[in-house]
C-alpha positions as a Markdown table, in Angstrom:
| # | Residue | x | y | z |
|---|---|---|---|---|
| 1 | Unk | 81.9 | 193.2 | 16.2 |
| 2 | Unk | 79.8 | 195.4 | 14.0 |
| 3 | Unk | 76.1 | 196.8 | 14.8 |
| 4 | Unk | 74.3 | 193.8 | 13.5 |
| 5 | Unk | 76.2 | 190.8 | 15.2 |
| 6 | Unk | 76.2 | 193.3 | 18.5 |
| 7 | Unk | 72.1 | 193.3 | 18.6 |
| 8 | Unk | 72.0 | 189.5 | 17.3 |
| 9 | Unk | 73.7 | 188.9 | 20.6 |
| 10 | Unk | 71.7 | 191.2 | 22.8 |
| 11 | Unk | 74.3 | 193.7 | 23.0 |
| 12 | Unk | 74.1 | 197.5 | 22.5 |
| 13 | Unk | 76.5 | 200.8 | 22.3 |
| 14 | Unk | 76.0 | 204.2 | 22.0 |
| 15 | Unk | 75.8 | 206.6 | 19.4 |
| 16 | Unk | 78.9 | 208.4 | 18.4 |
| 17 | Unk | 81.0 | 207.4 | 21.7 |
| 18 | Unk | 84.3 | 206.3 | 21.1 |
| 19 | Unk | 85.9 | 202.5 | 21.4 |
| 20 | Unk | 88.1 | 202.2 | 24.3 |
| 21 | Unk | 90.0 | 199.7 | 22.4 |
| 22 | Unk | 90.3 | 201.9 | 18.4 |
| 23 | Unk | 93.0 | 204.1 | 20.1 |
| 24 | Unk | 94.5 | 201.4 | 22.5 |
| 25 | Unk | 94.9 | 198.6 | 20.4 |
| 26 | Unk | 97.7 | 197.3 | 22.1 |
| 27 | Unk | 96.2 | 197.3 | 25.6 |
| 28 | Unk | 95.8 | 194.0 | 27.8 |
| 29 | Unk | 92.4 | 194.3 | 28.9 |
| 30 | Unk | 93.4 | 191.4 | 31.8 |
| 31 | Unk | 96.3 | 193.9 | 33.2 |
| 32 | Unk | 94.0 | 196.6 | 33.4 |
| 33 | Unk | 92.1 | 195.4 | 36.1 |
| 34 | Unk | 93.7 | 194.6 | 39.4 |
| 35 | Unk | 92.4 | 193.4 | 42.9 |
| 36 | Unk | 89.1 | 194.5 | 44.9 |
| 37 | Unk | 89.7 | 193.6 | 48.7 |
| 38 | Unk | 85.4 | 195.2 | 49.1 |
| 39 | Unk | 83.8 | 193.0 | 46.6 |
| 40 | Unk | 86.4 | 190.5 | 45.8 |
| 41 | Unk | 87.0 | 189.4 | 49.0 |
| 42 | Unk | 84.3 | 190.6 | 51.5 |
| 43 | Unk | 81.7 | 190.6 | 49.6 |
| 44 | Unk | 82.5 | 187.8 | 47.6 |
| 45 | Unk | 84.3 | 185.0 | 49.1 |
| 46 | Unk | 83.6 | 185.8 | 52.7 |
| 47 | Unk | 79.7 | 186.8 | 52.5 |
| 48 | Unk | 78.1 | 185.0 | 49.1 |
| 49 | Unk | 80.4 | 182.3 | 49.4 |
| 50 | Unk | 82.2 | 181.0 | 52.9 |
| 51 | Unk | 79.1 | 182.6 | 55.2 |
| 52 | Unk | 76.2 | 180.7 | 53.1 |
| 53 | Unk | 78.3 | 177.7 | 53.0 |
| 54 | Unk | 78.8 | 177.5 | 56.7 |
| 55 | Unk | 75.1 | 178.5 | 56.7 |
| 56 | Unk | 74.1 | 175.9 | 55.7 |
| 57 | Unk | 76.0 | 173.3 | 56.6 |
| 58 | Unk | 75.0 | 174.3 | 60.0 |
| 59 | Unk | 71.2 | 173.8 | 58.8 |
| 60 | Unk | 72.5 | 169.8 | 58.3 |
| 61 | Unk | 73.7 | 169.6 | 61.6 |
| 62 | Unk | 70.9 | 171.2 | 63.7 |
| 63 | Unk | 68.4 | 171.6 | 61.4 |
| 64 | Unk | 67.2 | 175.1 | 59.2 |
| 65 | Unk | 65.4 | 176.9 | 62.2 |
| 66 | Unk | 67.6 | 175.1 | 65.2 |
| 67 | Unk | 70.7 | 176.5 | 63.0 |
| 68 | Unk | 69.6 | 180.1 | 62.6 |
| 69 | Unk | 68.3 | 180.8 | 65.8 |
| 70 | Unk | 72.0 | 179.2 | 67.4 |
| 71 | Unk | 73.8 | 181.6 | 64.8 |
| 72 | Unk | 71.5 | 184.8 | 65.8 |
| 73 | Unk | 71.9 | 184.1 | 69.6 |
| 74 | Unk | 76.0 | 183.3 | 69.8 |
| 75 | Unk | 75.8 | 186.9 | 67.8 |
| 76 | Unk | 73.5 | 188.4 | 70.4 |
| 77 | Unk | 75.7 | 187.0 | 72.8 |
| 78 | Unk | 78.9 | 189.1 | 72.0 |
| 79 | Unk | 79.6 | 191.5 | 74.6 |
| 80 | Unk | 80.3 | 194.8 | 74.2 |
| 81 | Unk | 83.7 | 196.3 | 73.4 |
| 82 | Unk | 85.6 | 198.7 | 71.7 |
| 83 | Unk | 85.2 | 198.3 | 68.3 |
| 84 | Unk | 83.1 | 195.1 | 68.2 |
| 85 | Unk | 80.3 | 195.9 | 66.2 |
| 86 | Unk | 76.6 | 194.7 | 67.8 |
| 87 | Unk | 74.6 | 192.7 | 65.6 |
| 88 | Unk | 71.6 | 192.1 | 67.4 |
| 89 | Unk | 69.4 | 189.2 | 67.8 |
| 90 | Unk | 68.4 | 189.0 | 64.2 |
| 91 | Unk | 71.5 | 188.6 | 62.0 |
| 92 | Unk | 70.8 | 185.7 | 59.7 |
| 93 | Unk | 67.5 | 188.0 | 58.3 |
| 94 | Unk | 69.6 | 191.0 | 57.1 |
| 95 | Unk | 69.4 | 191.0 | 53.4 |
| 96 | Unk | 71.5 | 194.0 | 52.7 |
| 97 | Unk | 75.2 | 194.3 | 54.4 |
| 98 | Unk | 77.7 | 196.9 | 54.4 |
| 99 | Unk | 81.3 | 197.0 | 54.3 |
| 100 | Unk | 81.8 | 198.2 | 57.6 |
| 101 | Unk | 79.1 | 195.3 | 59.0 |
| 102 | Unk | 81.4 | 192.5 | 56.7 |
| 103 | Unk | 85.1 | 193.6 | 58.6 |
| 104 | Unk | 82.9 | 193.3 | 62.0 |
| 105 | Unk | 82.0 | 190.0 | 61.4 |
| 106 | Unk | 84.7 | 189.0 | 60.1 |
| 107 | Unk | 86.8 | 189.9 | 63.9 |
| 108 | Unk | 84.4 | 187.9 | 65.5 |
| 109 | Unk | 82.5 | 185.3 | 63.6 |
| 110 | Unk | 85.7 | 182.0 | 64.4 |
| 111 | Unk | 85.3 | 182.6 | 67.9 |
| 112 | Unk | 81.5 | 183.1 | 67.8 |
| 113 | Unk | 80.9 | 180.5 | 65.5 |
| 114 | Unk | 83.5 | 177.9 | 67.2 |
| 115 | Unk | 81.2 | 175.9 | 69.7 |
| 116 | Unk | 78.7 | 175.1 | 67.0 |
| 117 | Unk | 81.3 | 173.6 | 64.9 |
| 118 | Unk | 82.5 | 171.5 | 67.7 |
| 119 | Unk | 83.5 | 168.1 | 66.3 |
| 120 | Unk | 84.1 | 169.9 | 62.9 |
| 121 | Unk | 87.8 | 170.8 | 62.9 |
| 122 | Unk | 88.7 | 170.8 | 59.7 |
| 123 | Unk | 85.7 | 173.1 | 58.8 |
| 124 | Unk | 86.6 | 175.4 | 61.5 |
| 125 | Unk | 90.2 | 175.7 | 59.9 |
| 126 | Unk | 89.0 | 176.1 | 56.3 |
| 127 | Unk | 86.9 | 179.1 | 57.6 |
| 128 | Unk | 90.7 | 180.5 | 59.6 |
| 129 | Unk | 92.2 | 180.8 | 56.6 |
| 130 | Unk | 89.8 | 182.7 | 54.6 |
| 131 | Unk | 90.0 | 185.3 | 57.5 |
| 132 | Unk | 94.1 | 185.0 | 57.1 |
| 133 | Unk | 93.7 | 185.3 | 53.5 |
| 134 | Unk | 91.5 | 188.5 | 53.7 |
| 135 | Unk | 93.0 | 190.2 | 56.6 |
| 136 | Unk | 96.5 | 189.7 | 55.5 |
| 137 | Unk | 96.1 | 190.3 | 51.7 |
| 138 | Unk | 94.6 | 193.6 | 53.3 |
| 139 | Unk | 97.7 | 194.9 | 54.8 |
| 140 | Unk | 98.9 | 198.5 | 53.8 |
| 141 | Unk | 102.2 | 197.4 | 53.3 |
| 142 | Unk | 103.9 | 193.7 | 51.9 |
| 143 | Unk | 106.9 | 192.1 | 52.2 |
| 144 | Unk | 108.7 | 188.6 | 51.1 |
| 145 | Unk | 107.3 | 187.4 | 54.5 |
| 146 | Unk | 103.8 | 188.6 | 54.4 |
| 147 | Unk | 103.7 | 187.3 | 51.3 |
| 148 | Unk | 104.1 | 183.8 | 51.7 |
| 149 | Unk | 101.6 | 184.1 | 54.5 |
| 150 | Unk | 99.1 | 184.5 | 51.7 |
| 151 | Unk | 100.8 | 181.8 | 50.0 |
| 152 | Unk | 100.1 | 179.6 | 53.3 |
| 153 | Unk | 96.8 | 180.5 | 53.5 |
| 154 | Unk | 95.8 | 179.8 | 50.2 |
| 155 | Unk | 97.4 | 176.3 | 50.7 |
| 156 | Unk | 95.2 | 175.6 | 53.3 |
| 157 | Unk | 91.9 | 176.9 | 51.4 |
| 158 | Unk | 92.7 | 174.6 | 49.0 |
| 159 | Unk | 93.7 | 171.9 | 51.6 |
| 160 | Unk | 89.7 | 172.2 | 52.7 |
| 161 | Unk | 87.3 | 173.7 | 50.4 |
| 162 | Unk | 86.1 | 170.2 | 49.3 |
| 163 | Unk | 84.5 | 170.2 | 53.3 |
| 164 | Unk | 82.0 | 172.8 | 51.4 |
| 165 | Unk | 81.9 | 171.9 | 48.1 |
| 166 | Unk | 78.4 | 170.1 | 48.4 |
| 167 | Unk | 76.6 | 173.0 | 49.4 |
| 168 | Unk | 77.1 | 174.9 | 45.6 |
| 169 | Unk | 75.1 | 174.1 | 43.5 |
| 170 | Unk | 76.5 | 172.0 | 41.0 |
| 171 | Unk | 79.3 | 170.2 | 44.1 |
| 172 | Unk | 82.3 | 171.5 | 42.4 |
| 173 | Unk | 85.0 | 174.3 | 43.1 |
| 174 | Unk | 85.1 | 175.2 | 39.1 |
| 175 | Unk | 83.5 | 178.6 | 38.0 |
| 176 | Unk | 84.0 | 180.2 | 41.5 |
| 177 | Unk | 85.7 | 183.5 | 39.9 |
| 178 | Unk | 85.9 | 185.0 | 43.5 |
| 179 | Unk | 87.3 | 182.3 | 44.3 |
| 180 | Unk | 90.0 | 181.8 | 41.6 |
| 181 | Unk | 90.9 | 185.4 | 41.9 |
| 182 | Unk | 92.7 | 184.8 | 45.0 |
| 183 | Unk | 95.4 | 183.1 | 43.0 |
| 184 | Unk | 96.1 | 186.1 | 41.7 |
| 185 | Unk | 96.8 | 188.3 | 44.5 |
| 186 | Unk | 100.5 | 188.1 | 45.0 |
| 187 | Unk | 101.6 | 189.1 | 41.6 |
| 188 | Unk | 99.4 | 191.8 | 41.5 |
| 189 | Unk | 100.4 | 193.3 | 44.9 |
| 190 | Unk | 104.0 | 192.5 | 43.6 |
| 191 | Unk | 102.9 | 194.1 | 40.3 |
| 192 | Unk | 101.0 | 197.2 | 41.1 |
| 193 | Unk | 101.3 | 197.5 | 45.5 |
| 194 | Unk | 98.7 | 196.5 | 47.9 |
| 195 | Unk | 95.4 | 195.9 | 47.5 |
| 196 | Unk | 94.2 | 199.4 | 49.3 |
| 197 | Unk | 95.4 | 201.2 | 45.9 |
| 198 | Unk | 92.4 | 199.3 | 44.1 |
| 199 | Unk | 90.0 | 198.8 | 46.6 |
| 200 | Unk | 86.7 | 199.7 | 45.4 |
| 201 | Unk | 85.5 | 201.1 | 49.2 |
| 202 | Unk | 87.0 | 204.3 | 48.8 |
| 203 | Unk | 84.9 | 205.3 | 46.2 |
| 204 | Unk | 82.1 | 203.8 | 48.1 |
| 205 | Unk | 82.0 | 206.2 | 50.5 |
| 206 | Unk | 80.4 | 208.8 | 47.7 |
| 207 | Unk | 77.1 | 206.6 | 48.5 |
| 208 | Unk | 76.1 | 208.1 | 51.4 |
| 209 | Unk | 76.1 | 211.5 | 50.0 |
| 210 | Unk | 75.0 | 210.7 | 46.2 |
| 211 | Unk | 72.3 | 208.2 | 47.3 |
| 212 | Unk | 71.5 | 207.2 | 50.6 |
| 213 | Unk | 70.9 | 211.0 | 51.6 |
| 214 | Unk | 68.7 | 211.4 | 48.3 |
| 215 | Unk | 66.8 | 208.6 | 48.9 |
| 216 | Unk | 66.0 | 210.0 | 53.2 |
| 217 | Unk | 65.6 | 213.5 | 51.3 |
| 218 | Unk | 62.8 | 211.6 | 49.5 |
| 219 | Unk | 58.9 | 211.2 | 50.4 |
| 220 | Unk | 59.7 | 207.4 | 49.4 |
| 221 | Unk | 57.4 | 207.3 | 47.0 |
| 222 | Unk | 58.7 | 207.3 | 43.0 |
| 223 | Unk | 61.8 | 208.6 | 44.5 |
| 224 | Unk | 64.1 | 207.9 | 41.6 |
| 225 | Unk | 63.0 | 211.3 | 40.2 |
| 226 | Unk | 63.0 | 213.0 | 43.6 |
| 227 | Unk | 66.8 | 211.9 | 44.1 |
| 228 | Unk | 68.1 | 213.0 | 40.9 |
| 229 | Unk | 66.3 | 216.4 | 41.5 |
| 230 | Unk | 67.5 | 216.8 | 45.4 |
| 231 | Unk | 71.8 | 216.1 | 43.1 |
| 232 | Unk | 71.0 | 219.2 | 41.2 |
| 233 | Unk | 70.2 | 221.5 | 43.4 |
């Protein structure tokens, strides 16, 4: 694409850097890039897609407010133990989640969540086998068996995603990327190992130093500036 169709389009490069593609012409871009169990999965299918779903099919049953208060007190209501992470009594009004806060619900949100979906078995089961699908295709280590597990569970998300179909926005289970990339998980843990050689967390773990320490290190105020001053010291 030269210059002129580039800005036509909206699009822009820099000056004087390289193509990726001039050197590696014969490269399959689509090979290149494998599984992401932190934003593929967690973020993606469990939190932006499954969690608002059940959201708000909840809100049909009980109504908006009824339905967030129930989901914020059977949260509250978890007791204590070893690694069960405490949400509080205000979990539907957290905007921003971490990775650690998306494995902790993940443990505990089918038994949590169970008595409001009482009557609603087949919603309960769709939500089962996204938690299979995630903590399975999460294993360090694969074999035939664990394999068709996934396989299993992918049956069954297909047996039931229709249950929460009306609650996107156009009622249809096309152009759900996260969603279609779960099709692709067994040949690429057969193709390149499991899905903790790609996953995208690791490198996450930079934030806290690079960013979120900045950012506290900051007066809060323009802190942009104040950030990329505290990195070069």
């Amino acid at each position: 694409m030269s210059v002129e169709a580039a800005n036509d389009v909206g699009l822009w490069k820099f000056e004087n850097c390289p193509n990726f593609a001039d050197a590696n012409a014969g490269c399959n871009i689509y090979v290149s890039m494998n599984i992401d169990r932190l934003h593929q999965l967690l973020k993606g299918v469990f939190k932006d897609h499954t969690w608002e779903w059940m959201v708000d099919f909840l809100q049909d049953i009980y109504g908006a407010e009824k339905a967030l208060k129930l989901i914020d007190e059977v949260f509250f209501a978890l007791p204590r133990f070893s690694n069960i992470h405490q949400f509080g009594n205000k979990l539907t009004r957290v905007k921003q989640w971490t990775g650690s806060e998306y494995k902790g619900m993940l443990k505990v949100w089918l038994a949590a969540l169970g008595p409001l979906l009482k009557g609603h078995p087949n919603h309960l089961k769709f939500l089962k086998t996204v938690t299979d699908f995630i903590l399975i295709a999460g294993y360090h280590s694969h074999t035939e068996t664990t394999l068709q597990y996934v396989q299993d569970t992918l049956h069954g998300i297909s047996r039931n995603i229709h249950l929460f179909l009306p609650y996107r926005h156009n009622q249809s289970k096309r152009k759900i990327p996260k969603i279609h990339s779960l099709f692709h998980y067994i040949k690429c843990i057969k193709e390149m190992g499991s899905a903790d050689n790609s996953d995208t967390e690791v490198s996450e773990v930079a934030h806290k130093n690079l960013i979120k320490d900045g950012y506290r290190a900051s007066n809060k105020v323009d802190y942009i500036q104040q950030m990329l001053q505290w990195e070069t010291r």
